[in-house]
N, C-alpha and C positions, 0 to 999 in steps of 0.2 A: 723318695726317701734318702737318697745316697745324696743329694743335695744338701737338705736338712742335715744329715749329719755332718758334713763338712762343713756351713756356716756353723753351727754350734760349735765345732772343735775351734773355727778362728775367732768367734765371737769368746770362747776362754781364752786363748791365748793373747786378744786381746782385752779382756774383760770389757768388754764393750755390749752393746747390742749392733747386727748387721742386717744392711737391707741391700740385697744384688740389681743391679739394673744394668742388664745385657740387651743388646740390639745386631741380631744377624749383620754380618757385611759380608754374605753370598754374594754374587751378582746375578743381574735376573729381577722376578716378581718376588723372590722369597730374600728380598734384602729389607732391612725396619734401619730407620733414622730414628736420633731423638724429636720426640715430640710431643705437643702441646697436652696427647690424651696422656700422657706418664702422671700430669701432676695431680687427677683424683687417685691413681692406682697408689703411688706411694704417700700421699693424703691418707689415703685407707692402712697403709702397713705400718703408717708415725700412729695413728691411735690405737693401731692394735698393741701395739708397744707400750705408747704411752711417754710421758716424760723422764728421761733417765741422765745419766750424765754424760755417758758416749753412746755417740751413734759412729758405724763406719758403712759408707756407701761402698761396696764392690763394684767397679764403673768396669764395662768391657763398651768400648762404642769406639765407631770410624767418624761420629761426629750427628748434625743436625740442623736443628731450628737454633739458629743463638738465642731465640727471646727464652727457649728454656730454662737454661742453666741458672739466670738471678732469682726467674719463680720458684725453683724446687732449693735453692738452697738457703733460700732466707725461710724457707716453710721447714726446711728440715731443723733449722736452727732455732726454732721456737721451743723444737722437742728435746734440746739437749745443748749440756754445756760446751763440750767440746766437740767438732764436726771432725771426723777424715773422710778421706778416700783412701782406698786400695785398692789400684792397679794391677789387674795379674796379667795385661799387655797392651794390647790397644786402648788410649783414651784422648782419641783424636778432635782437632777440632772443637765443635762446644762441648766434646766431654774433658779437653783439656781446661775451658772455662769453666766448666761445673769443680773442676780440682783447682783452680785456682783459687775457688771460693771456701775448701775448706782450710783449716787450724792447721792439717798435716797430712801430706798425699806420700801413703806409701807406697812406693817400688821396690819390686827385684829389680835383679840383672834384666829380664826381659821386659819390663813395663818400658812404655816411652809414649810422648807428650808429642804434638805437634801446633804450628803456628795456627792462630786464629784470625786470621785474616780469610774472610768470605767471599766467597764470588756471588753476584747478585743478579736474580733472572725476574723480569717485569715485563706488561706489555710494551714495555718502551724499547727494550732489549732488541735489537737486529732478528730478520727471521734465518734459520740457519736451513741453507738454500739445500742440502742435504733430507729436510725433512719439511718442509713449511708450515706443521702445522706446531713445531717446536720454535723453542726462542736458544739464542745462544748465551750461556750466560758468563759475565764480563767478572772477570778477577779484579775485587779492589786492587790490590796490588800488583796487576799485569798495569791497570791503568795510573797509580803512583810512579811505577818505574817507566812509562813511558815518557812522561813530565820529566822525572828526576835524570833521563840518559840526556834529552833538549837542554838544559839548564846546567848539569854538574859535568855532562862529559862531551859535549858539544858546547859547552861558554854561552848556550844561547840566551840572553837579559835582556831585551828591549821588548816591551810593550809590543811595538810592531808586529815581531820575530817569532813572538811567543803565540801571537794572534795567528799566527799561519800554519802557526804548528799545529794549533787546537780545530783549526778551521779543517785541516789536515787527515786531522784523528778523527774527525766526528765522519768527513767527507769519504772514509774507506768501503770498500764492498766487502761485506756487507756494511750499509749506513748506521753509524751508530747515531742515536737522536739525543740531543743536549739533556734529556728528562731524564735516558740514561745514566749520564753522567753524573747529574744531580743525585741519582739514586744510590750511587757508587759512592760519593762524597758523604751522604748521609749514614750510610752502613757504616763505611770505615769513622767517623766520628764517634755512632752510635756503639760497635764494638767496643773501643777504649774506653768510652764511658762505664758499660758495662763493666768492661775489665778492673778497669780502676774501682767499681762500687766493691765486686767482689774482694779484691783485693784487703778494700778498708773494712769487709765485716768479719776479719778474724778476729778470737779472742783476743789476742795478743796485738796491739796497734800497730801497725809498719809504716815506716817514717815515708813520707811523698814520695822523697828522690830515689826510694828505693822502690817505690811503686811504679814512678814514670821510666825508671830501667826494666823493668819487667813489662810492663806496656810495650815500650819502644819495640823489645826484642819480637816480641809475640805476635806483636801486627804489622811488624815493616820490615826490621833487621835480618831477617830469617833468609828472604826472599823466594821460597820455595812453602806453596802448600803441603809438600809431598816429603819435607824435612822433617823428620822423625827423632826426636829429642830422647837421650835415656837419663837415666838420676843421675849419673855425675856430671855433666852437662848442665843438666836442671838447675843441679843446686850449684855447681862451683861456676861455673859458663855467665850464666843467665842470673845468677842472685836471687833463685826462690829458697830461702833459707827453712822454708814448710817441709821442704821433700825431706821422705827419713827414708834410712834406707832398713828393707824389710829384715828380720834377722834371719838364719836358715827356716827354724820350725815355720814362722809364720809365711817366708816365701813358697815351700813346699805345701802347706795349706792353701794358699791362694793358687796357684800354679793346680793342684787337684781340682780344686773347685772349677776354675775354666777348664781343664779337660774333661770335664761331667759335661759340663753347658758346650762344648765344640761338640763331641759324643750326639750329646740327645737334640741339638741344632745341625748337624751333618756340616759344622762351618768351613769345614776344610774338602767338602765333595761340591765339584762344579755342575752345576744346575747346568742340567740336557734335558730336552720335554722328551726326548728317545727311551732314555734311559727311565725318565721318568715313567711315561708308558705302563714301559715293563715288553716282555719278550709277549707274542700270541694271544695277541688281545687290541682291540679296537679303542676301545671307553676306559679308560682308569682317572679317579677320583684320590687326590691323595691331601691328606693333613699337612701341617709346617707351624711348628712353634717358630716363630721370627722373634720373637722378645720375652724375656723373661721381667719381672719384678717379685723378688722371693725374702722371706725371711723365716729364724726357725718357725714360727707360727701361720705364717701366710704366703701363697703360691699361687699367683697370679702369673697369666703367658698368654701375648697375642699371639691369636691361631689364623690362619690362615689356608680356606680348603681351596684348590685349584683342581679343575676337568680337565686331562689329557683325552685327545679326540684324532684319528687319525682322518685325514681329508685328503680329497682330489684338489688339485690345483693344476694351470696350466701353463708351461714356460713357452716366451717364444727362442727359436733356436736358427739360427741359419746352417741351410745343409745347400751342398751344388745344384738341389733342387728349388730355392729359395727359401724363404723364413718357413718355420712349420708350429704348428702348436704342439708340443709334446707333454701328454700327461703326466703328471706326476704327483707320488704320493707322500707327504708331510705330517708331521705332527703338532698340533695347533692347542693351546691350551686359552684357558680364560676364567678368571678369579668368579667364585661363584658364593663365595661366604668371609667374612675376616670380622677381628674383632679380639676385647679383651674379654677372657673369661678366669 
């Protein structure tokens, strides 16, 4: 309820209609990416709605699937003439691409954008000798800058040169495989393309050159995944002339609204299967909303139940009598239901 009432207060402030789409960034099993199952859920909340003239997405996310963000915002853009976002702080990654694609991405003081450049994990991917049954996954942009340090800061130009370098890169331990790389060259193309579509479906046309600067910046200039962008940056920095800045009323509305959803997400308590438990007790079974999609009319949240199990396990230890097995007791959890409801 205390949800409900806070989109309806920013939905008059903006005289808009609003639709929230939050995604835990705990760490642990109780963390939710953007993804692919979001676009019947807010499918479902555009017709509850219906067609009106504003929609505003309330975007809280550390990121995702990039193929998201163009599906959900050309479907949201059928329902309405003018699209926003509103930022009430993190909208990393593809939720920075989902904002690129609306009309006008509000921020406060605390919202902030980060680069879109992906790191890319496939069975071609090196195995990461730490875990073997995992892949490591390669940073477009770890592998741009590695090219760009041979070529722009080493003078290195000749065919030859360049061939040694690459022969080099591929040849390290762990082995990276050519397919990889291929994989890495494709994303990063496929990114900007994206980027650039989004870009072109605002209402209002934005001229190329001003597109290929907001590309540039987004997927290579940055150089850091972990570069965290705020609105004056955005808009005076970087040339996204979309970003507004929120005024007090509507920043304090937005700002409530994500500490409702941190609150009833526990986004700021670090996940321990101890704690989790619970004190005097073996077996505990517990709930976790990991994602929200809400509007005033509809309240949809993947849930996810996980079993806390206390078990025996055995460590080896050396003592001056030799190695020994010493028992010991842990807490072992393992996901037993999930889903949108």
């Amino acid at each position: 309820m205390e949800n409900k009432n806070i989109i309806e207060k920013i939905e008059k402030l903006r005289n808009s209609r609003v639709i929230t789409y939050i995604t835990s960034d705990r760490q642990g099993p109780v963390n939710a990416k953007i993804a692919g199952d979001i676009i019947p859920i807010i499918s479902n909340q555009l017709r509850k709605i219906g067609k009106t003239d504003k929609i505003d997405l309330f975007l809280y996310s550390a990121g995702g699937d990039t193929m998201v963000p163009w599906r959900m915002v050309s479907m949201i853009r059928e329902y309405c003439k003018e699209f926003s976002v509103l930022i009430p702080y993190k909208a990393h990654s593809s939720a920075t691409m989902i904002s690129l694609g609306a009309d006008k991405i509000v921020m406060s003081d605390l919202s902030e954008l980060s680069p879109i450049d992906p790191s890319t994990a496939n069975v071609f991917n090196p195995v990461d000798p730490q875990n073997p049954q995992s892949r490591i996954p390669i940073s477009v942009e770890d592998v741009m800058a590695y090219f760009d340090l041979a070529k722009n800061k080493f003078g290195i130009k000749n065919d030859e040169d360049l061939t040694k370098i690459f022969n080099k890169f591929i040849d390290s331990n762990p082995q990276i495989h050519p397919l990889a790389l291929g994989n890495v060259n494709r994303t990063h193309n496929l990114i900007r393309i994206l980027a650039k579509r989004l870009l072109k479906s605002h209402q209002e046309p934005m001229k190329d050159d001003v597109i290929d600067k907001i590309v540039d910046n987004f997927t290579e200039k940055l150089y850091s995944h972990q570069y965290y962008i705020g609105r004056k940056e955005a808009k005076e920095d970087l040339g996204i002339e979309s970003v507004k800045y929120a005024e007090d009323d509507l920043a304090n509305a937005m700002t409530e609204l994500y500490e409702a959803y941190k609150k009833e997400m526990e986004l700021d308590v670090i996940f321990n299967s101890e704690n989790e438990l619970g004190e005097n007790v073996s077996v505990n079974k517990k709930e976790y909303k990991i994602a929200f999609a809400e509007s005033a009319s509809l309240s949809n949240y993947f849930n996810l139940s996980i079993e806390f199990k206390k078990q025996q396990i055995t460590t080896t230890q050396q003592t001056p009598q030799g190695p020994m097995q010493i028992p010991q007791e842990q807490v072992g959890f393992k996901i037993i239901g999930q889903g949108w409801k």
